[in-house]
Phi, psi and omega in degrees: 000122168325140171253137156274138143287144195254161184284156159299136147247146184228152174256116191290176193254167196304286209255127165294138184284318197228114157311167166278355193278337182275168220271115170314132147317114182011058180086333205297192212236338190257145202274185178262184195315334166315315176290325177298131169303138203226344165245121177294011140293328168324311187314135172206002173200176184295337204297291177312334200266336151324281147348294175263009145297333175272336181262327167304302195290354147302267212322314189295304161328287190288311134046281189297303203290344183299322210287329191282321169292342155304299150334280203303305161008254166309323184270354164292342186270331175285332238244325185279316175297294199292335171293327171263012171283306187303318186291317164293344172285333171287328163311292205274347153322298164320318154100018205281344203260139123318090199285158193310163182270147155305314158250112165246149179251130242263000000 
């Protein structure tokens, strides 16, 4: 048994996000960034949904990576606390650092 594709549905929109007058991306078939639909109600042909499926998944991609380089981050800076957390402690096991007097005067 054959497989069909079932048609999109779509509603067309009042005024179309994209035209045949406006200007192709480097030959492609698909339109440009301008033209790209930004609500997925927008949508009126595969082209746009094409379109707008590659700039969510840009946008998502840099996401991630802003998101990852935040992390990486955050743990080199915990990962800097506990080495020099770790290192007073051994000055004072060591006995090497001088702890404050108790009574100081004010």
């Amino acid at each position: 048994m054959p497989s069909t594709a079932l048609p999109l549905k779509v509603t067309p929109a009042s005024t179309p996000a994209w035209t045949s007058s406006q200007p192709f991306t480097s030959g492609s078939k698909t339109p440009t960034k301008q033209a790209i639909a930004t609500n997925p109600g927008e949508i009126s042909s595969p082209h746009e949904l094409t379109a707008f499926v590659e700039t969510l998944l840009e946008q998502l991609d840099t996401q991630f990576d802003d998101m990852s380089s935040r992390i990486l981050d955050q743990m080199m800076q915990m990962s800097n606390r506990v080495d020099a957390l770790e290192a007073a402690i051994q000055d004072i096991i060591s006995g090497d650092v001088t702890t404050p007097s108790a009574s100081s005067p004010l």
